[in-house]
DSSP file (Angstrom, degrees, kcal/mol; ACC not computed):
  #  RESIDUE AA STRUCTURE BP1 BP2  ACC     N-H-->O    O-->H-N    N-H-->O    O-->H-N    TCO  KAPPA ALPHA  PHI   PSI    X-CA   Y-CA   Z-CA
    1    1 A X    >>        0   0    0      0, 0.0     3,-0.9     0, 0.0     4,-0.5   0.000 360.0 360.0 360.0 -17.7   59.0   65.6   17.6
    2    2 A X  H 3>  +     0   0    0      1,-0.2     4,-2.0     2,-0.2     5,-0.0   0.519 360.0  60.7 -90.3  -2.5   55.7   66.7   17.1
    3    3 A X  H 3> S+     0   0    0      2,-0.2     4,-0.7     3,-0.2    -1,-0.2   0.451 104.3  54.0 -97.5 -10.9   55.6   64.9   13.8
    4    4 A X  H <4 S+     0   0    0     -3,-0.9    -2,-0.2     2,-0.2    -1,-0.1   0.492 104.8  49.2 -98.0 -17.9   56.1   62.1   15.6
    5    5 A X  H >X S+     0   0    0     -4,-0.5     3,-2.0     2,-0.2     4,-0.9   0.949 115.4  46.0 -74.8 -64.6   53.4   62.6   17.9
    6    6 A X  H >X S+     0   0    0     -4,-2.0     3,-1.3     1,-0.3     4,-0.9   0.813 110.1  47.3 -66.0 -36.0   51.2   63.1   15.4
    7    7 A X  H 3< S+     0   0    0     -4,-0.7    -1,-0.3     1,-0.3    -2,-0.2   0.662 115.5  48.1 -86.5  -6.0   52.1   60.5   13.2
    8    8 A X  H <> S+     0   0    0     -3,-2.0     4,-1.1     2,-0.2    -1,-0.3   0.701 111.2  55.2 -87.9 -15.9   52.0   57.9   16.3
    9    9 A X  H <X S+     0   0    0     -3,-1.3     4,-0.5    -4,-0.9    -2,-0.2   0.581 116.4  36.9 -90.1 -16.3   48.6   59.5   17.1
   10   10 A X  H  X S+     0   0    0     -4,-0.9     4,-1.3     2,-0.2     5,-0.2   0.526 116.3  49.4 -92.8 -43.2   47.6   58.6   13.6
   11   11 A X  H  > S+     0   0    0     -5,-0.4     4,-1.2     1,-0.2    -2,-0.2   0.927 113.2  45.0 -75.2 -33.6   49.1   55.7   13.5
   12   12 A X  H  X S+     0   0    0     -4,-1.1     4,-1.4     2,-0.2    -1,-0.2   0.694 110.2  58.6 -73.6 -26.4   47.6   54.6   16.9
   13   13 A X  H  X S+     0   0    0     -4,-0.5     4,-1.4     2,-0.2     5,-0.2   0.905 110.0  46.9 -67.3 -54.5   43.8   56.0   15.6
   14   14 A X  H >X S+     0   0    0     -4,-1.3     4,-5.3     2,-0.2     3,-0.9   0.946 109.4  47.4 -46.1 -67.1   44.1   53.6   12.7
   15   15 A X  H 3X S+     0   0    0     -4,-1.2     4,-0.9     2,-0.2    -2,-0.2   0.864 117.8  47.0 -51.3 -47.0   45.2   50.4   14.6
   16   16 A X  H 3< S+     0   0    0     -4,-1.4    -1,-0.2     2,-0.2    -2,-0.2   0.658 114.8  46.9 -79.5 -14.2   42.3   51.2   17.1
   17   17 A X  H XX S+     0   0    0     -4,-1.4     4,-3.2    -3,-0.9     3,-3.2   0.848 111.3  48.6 -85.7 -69.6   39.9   51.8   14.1
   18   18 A X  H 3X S+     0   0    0     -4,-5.3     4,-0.7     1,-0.3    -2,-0.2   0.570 115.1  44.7 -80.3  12.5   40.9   48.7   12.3
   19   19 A X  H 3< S+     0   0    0     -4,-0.9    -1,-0.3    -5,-0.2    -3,-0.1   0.207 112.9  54.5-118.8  23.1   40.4   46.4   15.7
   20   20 A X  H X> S+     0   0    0     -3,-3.2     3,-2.9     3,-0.1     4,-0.9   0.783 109.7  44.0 -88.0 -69.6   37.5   48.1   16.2
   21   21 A X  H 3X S+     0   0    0     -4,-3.2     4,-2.2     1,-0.2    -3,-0.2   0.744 114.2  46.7 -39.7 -60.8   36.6   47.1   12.9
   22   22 A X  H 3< S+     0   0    0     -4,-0.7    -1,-0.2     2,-0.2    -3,-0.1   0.431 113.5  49.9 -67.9 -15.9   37.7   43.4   13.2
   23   23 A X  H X> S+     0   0    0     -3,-2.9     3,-5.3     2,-0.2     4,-1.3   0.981 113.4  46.2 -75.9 -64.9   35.9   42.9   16.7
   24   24 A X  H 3X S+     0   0    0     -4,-0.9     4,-0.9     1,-0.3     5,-0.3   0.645 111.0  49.3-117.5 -33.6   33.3   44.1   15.4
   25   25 A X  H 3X S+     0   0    0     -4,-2.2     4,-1.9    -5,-0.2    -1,-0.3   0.811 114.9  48.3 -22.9 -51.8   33.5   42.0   12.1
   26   26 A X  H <> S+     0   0    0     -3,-5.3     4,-2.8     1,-0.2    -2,-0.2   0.909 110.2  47.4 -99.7  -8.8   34.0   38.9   14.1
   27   27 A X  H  < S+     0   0    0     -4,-1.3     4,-0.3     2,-0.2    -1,-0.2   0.428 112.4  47.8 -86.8   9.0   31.2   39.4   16.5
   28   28 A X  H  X S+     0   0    0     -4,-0.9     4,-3.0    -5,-0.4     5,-0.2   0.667 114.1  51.6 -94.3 -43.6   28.6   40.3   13.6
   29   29 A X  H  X S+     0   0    0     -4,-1.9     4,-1.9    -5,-0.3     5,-0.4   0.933 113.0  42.6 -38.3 -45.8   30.3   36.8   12.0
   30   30 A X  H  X S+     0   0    0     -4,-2.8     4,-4.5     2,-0.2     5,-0.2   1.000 117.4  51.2 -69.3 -46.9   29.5   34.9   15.7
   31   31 A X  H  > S+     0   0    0     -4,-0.3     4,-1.9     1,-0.3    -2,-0.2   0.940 114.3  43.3 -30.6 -70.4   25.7   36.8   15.5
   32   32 A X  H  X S+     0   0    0     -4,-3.0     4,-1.5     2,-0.2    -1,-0.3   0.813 114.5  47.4 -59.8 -40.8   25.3   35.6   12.1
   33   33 A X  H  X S+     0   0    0     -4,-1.9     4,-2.9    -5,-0.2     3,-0.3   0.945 113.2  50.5 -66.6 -60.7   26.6   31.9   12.8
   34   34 A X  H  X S+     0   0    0     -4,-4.5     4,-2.5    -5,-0.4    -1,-0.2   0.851 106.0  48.5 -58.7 -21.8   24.6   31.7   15.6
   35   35 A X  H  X S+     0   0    0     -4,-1.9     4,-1.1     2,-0.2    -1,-0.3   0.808 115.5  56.5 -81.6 -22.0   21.2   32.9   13.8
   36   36 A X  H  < S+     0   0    0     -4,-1.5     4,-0.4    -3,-0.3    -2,-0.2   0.639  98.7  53.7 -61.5 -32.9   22.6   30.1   11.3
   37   37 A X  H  X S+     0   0    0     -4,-2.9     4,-1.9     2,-0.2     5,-0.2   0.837 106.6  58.7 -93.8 -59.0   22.7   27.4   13.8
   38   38 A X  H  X S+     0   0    0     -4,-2.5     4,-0.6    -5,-0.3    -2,-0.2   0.741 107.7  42.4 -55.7 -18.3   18.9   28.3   14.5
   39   39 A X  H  X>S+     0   0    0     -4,-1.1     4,-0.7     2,-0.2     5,-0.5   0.639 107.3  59.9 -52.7 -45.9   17.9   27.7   11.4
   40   40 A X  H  >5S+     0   0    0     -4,-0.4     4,-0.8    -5,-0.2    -2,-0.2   0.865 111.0  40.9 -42.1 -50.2   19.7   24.9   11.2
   41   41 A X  H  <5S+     0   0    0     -4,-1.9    -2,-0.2     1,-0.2    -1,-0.1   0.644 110.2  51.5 -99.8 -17.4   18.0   23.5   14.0
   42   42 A X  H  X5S+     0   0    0     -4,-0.6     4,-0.9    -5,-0.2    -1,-0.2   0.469 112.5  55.8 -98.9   7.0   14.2   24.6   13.4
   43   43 A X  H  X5S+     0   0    0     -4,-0.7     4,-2.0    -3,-0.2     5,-0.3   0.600 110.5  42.7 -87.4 -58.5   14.9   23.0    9.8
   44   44 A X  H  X<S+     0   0    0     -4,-0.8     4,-1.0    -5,-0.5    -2,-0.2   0.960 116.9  44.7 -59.2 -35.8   15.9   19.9   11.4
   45   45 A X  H >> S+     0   0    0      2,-0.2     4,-2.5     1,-0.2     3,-0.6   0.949 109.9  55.4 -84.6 -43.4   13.0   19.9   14.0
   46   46 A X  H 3X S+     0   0    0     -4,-0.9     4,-2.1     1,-0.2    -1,-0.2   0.808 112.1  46.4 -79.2 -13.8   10.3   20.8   11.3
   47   47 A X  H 3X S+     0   0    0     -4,-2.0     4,-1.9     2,-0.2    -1,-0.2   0.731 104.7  57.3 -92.8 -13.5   11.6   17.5    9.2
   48   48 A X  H <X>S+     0   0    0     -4,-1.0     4,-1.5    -3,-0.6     5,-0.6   0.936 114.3  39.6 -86.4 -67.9   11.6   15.2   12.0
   49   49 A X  H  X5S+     0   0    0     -4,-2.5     4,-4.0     1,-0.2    -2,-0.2   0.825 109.2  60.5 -58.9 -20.6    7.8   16.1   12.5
   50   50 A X  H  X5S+     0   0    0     -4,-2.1     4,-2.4     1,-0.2     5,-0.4   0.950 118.1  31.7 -58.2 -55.6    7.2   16.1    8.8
   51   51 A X  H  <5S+     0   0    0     -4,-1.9     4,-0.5     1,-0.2    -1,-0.2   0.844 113.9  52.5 -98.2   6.9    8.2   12.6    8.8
   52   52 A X  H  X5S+     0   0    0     -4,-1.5     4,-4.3     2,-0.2     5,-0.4   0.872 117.8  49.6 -54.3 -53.7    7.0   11.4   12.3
   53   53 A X  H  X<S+     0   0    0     -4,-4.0     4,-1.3    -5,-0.6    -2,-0.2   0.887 116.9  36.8 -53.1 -28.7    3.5   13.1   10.5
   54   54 A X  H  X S+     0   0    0     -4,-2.4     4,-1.7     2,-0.2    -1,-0.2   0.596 113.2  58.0-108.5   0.7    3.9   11.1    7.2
   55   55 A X  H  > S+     0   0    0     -4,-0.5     4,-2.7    -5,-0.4     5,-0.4   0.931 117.3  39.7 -55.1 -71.1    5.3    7.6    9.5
   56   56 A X  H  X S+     0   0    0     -4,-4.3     4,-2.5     1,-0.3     5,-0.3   0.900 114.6  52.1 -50.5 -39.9    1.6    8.2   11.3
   57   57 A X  H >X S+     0   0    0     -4,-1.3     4,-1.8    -5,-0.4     3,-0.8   0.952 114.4  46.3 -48.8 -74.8    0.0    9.0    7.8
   58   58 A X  H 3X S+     0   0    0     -4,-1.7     4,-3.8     1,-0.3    -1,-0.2   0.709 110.7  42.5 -28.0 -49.6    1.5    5.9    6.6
   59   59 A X  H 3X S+     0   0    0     -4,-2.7     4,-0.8     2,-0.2     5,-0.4   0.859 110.6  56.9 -93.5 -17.8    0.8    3.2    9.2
   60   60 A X  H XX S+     0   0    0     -4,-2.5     4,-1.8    -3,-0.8     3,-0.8   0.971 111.3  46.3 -80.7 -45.2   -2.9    4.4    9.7
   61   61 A X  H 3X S+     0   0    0     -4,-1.8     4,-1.5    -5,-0.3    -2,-0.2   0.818 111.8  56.2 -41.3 -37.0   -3.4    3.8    5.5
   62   62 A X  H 3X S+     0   0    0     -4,-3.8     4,-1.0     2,-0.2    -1,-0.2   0.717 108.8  37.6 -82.7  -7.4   -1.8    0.7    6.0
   63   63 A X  H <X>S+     0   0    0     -4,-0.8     4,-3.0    -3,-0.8     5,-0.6   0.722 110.8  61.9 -79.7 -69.6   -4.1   -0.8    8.6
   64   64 A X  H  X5S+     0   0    0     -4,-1.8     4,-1.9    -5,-0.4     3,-0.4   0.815 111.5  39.2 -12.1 -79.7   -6.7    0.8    6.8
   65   65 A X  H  X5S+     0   0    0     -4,-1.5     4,-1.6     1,-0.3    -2,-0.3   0.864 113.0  52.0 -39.6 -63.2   -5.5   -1.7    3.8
   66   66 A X  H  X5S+     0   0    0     -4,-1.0     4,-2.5     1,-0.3    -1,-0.3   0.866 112.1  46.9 -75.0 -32.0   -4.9   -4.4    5.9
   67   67 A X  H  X5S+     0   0    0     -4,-3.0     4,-2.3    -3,-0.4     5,-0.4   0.974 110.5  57.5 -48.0 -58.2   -8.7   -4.0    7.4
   68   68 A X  H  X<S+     0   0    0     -4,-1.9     4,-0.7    -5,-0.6    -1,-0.2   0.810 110.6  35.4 -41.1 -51.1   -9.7   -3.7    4.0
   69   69 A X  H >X S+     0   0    0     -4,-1.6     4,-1.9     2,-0.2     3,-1.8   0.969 114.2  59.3 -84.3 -53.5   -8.2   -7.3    2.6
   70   70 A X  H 3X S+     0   0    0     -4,-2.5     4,-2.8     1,-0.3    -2,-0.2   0.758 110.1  39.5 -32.5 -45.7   -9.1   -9.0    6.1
   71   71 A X  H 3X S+     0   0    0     -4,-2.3     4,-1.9     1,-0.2    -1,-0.3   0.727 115.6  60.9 -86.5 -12.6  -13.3   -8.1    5.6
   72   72 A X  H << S+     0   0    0     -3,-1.8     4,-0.3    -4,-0.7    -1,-0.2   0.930 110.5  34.2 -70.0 -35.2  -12.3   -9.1    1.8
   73   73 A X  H  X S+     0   0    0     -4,-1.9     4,-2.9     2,-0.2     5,-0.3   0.900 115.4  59.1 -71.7 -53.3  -11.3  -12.7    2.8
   74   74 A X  H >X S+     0   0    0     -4,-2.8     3,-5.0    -5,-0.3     4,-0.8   0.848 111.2  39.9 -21.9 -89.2  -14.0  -12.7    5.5
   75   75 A X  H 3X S+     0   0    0     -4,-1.9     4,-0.9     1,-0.3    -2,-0.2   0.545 113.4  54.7 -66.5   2.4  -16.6  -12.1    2.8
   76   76 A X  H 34 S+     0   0    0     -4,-0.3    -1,-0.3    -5,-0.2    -2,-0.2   0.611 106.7  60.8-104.9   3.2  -14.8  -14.6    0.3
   77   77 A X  H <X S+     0   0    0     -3,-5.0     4,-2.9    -4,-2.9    -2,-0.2   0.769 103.9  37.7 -40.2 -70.2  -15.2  -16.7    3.0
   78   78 A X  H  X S+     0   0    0     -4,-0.8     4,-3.6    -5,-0.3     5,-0.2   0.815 114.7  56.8 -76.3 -19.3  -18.7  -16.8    3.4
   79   79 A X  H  X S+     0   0    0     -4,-0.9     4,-0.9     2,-0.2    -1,-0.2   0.763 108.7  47.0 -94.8  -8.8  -19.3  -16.8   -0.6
   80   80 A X  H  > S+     0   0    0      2,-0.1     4,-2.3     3,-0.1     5,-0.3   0.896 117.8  44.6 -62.5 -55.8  -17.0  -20.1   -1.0
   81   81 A X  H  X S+     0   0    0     -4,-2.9     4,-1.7     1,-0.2     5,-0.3   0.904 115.9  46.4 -46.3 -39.4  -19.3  -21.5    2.2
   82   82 A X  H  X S+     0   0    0     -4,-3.6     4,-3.1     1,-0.2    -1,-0.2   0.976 114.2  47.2 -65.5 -38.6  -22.7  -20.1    0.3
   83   83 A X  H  X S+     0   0    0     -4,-0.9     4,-0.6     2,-0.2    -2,-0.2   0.482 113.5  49.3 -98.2  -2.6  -21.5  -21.7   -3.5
   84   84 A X  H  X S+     0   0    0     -4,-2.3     4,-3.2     3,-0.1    -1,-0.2   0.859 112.6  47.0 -80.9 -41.4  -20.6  -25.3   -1.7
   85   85 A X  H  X S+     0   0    0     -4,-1.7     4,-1.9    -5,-0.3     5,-0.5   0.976 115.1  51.2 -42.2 -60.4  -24.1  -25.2    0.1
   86   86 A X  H  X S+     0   0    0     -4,-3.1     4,-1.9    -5,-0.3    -1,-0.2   0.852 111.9  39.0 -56.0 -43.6  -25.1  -24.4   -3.2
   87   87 A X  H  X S+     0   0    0     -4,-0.6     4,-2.4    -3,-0.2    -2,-0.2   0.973 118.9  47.5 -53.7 -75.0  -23.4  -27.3   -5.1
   88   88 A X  H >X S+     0   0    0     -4,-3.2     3,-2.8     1,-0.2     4,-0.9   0.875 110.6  52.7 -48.5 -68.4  -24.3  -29.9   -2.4
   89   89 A X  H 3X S+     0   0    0     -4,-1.9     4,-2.8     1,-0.3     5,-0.5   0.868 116.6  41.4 -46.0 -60.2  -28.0  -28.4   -2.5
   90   90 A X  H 3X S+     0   0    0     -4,-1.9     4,-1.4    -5,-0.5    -1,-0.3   0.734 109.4  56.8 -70.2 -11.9  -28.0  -29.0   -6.7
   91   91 A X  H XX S+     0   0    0     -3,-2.8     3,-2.7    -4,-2.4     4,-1.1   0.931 108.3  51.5 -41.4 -84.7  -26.2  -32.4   -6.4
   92   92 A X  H 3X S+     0   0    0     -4,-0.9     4,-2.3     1,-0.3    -2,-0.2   0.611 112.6  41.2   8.0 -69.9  -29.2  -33.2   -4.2
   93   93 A X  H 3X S+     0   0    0     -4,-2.8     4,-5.7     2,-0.2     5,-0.3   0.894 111.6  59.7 -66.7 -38.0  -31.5  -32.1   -6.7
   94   94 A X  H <X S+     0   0    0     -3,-2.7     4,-4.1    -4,-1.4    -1,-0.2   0.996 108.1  42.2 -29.0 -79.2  -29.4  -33.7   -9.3
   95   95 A X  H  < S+     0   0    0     -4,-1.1     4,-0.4     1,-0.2    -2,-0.2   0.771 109.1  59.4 -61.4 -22.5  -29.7  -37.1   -7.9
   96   96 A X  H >< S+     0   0    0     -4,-2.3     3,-0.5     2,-0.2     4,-0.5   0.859 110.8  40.6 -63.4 -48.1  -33.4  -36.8   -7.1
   97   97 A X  H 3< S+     0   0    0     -4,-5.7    -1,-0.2     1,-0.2    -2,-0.2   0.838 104.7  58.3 -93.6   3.0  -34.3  -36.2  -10.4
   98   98 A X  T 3< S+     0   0    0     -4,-4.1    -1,-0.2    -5,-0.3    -2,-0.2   0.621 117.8  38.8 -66.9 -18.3  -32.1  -38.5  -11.9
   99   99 A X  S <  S+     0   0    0     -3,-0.5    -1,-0.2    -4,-0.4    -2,-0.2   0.340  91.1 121.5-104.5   0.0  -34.3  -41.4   -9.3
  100  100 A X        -     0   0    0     -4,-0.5    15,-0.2    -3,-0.2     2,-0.1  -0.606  43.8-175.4 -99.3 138.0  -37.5  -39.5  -10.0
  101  101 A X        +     0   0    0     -2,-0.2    -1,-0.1     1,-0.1    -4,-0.0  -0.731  32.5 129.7-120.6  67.6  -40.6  -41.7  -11.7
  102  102 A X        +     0   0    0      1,-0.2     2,-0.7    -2,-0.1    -1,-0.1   0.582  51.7  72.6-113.4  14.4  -43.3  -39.5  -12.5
  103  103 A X    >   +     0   0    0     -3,-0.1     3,-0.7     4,-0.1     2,-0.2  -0.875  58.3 171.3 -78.0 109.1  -44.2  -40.1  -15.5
  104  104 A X  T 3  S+     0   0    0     -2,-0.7    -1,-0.1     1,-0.2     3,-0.0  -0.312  75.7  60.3-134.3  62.3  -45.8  -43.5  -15.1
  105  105 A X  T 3  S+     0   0    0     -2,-0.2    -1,-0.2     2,-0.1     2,-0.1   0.004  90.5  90.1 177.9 -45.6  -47.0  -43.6  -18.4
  106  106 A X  S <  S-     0   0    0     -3,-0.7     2,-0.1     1,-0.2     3,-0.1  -0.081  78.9-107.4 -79.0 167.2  -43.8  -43.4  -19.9
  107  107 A X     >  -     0   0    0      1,-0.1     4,-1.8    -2,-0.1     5,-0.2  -0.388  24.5-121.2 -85.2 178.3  -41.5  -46.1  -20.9
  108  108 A X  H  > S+     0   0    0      2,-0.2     4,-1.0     1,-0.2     5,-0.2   0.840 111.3  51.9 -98.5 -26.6  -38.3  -46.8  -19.0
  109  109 A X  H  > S+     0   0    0      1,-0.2     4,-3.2     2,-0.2     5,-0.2   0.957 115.0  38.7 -55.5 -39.2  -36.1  -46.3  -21.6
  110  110 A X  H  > S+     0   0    0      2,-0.2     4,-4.2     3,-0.2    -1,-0.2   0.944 114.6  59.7 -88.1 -29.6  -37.5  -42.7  -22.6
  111  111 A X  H  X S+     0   0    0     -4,-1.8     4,-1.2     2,-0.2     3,-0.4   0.947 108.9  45.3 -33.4 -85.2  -37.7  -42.2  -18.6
  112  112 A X  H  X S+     0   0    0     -4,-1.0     4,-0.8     1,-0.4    -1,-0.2   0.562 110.2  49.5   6.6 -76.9  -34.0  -42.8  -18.7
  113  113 A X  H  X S+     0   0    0     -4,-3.2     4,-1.0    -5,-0.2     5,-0.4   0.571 114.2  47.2 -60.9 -27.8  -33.3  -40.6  -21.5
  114  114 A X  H  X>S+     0   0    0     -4,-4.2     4,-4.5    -3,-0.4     5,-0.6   0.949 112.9  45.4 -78.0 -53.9  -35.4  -37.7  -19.8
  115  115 A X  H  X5S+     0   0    0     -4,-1.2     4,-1.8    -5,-0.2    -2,-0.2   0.805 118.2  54.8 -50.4 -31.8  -33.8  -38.0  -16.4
  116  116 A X  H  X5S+     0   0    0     -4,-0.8     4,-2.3    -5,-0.4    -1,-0.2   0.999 110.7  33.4 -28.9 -98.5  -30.7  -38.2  -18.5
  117  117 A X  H  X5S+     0   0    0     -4,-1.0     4,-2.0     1,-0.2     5,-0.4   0.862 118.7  53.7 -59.0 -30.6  -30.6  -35.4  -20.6
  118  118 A X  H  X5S+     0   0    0     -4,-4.5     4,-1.6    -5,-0.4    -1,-0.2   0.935 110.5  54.0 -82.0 -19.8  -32.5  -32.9  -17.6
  119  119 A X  H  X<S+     0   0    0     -4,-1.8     4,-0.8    -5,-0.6    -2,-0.2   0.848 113.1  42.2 -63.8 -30.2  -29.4  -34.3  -15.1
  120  120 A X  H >X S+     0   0    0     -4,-2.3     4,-1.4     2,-0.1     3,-0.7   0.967 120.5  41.0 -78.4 -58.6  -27.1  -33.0  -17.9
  121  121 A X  H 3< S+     0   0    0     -4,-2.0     3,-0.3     1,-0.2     4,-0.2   0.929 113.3  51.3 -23.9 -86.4  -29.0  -29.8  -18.3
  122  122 A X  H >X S+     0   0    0     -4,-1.6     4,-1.3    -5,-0.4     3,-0.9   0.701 113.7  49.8  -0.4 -62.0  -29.6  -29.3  -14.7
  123  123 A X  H XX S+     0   0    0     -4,-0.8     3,-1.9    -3,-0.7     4,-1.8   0.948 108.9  45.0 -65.3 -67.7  -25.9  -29.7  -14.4
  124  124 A X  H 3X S+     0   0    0     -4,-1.4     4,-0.5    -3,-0.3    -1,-0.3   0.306 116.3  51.7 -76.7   7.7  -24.5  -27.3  -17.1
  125  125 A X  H <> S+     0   0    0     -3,-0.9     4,-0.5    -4,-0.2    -1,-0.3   0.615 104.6  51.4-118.3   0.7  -26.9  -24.8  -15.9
  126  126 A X  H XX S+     0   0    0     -3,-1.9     4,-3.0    -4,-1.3     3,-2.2   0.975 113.5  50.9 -63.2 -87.4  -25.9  -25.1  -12.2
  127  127 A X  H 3X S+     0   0    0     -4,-1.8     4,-1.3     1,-0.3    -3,-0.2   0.654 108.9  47.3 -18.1 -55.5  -22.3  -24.5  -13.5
  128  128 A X  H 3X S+     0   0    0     -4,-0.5     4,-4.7     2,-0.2    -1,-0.3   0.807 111.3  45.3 -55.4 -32.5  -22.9  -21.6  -15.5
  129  129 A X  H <X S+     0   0    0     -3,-2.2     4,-3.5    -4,-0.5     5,-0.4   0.929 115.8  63.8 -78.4 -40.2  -25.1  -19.6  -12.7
  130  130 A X  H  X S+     0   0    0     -4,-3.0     4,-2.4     2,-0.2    -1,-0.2   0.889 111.0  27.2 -22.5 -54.6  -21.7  -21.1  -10.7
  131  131 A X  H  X S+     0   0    0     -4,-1.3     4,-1.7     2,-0.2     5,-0.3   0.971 121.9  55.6 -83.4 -49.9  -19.0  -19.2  -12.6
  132  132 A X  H  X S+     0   0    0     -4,-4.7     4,-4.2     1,-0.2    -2,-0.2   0.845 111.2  43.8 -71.6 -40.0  -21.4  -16.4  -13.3
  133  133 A X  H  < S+     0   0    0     -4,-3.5     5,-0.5     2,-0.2    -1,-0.2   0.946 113.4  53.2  -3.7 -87.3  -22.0  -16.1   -9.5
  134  134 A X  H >X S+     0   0    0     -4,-2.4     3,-1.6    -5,-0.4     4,-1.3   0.898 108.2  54.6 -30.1 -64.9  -18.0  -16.4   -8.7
  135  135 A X  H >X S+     0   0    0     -4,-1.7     3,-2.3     1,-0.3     4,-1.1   0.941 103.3  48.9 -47.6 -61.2  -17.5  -13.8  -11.0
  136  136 A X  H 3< S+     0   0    0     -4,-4.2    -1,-0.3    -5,-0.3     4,-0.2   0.179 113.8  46.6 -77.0  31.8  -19.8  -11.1   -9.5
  137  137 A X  H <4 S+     0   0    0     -3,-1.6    -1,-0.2    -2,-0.5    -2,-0.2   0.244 113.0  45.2-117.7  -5.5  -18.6  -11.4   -6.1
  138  138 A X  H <X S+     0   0    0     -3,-2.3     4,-0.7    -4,-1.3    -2,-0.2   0.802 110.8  53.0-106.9   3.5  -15.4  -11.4   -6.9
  139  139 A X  H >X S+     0   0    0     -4,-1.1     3,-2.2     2,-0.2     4,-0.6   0.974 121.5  34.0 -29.4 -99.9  -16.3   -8.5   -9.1
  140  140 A X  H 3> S+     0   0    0      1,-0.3     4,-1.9    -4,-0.2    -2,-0.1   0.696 111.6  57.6 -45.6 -20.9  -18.0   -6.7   -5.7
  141  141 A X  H 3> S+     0   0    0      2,-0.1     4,-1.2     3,-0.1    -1,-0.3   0.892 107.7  52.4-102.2 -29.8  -15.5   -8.1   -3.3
  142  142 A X  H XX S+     0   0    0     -3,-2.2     3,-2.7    -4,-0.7     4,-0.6   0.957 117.2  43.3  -2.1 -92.3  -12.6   -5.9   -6.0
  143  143 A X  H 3< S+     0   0    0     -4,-0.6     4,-0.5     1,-0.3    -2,-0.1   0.329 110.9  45.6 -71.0 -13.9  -14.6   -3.0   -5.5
  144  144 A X  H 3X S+     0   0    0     -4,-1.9     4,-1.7    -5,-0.3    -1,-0.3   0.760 112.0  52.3 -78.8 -21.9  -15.2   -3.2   -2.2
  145  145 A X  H <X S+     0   0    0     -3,-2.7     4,-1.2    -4,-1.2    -2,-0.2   0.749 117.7  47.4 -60.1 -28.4  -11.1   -4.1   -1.2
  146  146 A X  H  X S+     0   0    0     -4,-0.6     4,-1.4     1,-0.2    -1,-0.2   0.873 109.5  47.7-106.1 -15.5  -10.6   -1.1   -3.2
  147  147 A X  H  4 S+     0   0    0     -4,-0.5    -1,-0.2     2,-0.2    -2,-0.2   0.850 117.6  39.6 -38.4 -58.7  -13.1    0.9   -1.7
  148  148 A X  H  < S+     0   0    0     -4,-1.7   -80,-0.2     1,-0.2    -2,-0.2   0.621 116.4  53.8 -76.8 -28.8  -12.0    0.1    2.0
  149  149 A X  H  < S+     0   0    0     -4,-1.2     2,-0.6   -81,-0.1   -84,-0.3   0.756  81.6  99.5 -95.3 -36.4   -8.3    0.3    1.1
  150  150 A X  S  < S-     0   0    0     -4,-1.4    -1,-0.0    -5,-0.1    -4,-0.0  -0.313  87.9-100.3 -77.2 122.5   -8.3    3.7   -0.5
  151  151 A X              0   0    0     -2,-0.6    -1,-0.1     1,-0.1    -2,-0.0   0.183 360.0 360.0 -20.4 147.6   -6.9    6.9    2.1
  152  152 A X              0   0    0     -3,-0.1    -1,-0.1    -4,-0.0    -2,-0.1   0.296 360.0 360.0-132.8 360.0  -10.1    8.6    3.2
């Protein structure tokens, strides 16, 4: 009987060892889950401000932009309004010297032919300063859009 003791005292040491063992197994498992579940959850929090931060990033560069092409239209505004002033003003001048008599000396015929040919002149050099104008401002008005537009 004592073999029986012993081997039930043994038998019982074991069973109490290995659900010692198995609490203790699943409450380092719950420990662990749970330290898992924070991480979990400051991973999640730190990517909702990472993209709240790069939303804000975003819509202040795009206002930026949009600022940028608005003063670009402004000023391509005022430089259509300066280069019609500028046209009308060299019609003007056009037609004046195309009516203009001071040579009174001259014949009418070579009058004629001068007012002619400086009204053609006149013209094609009005045109040229025209495009070359157009060009450098829309040249400067680029490099300022791209100025105004790029993240600062």
């Amino acid at each position: 009987m004592l073999g029986i003791v012993t081997n039930l005292r043994v038998i019982l040491t074991v069973v109490a060892i290995t659900g010692a063992l198995a609490l203790g197994w699943t409450m380092n498992g719950w420990r662990l889950n749970a330290q898992i579940d924070r991480m979990v959850t400051d991973h999640a929090t730190q990517l909702a401000k990472a993209n709240a931060d790069a939303l804000a990033r975003y819509a202040a560069m795009e206002k930026q932009k949009q600022e940028a092409l608005n003063e670009a239209n402004r000023i391509a505004q005022r430089n259509a309004a300066a280069a019609s002033t500028a046209r009308a003003d060299a019609q003007r001048l056009r037609d004046q010297i195309a009516t203009a008599d001071r040579v009174s000396t001259a014949t009418v015929t070579s009058l004629r032919n001068y007012t002619t040919t400086l009204g053609v002149v006149f013209g094609e050099c009005v045109s040229e300063i025209e495009g070359l104008a157009k060009t450098a401002d829309g040249h400067a008005l680029d490099s300022r859009t791209l100025r105004g537009a790029w993240p600062k």
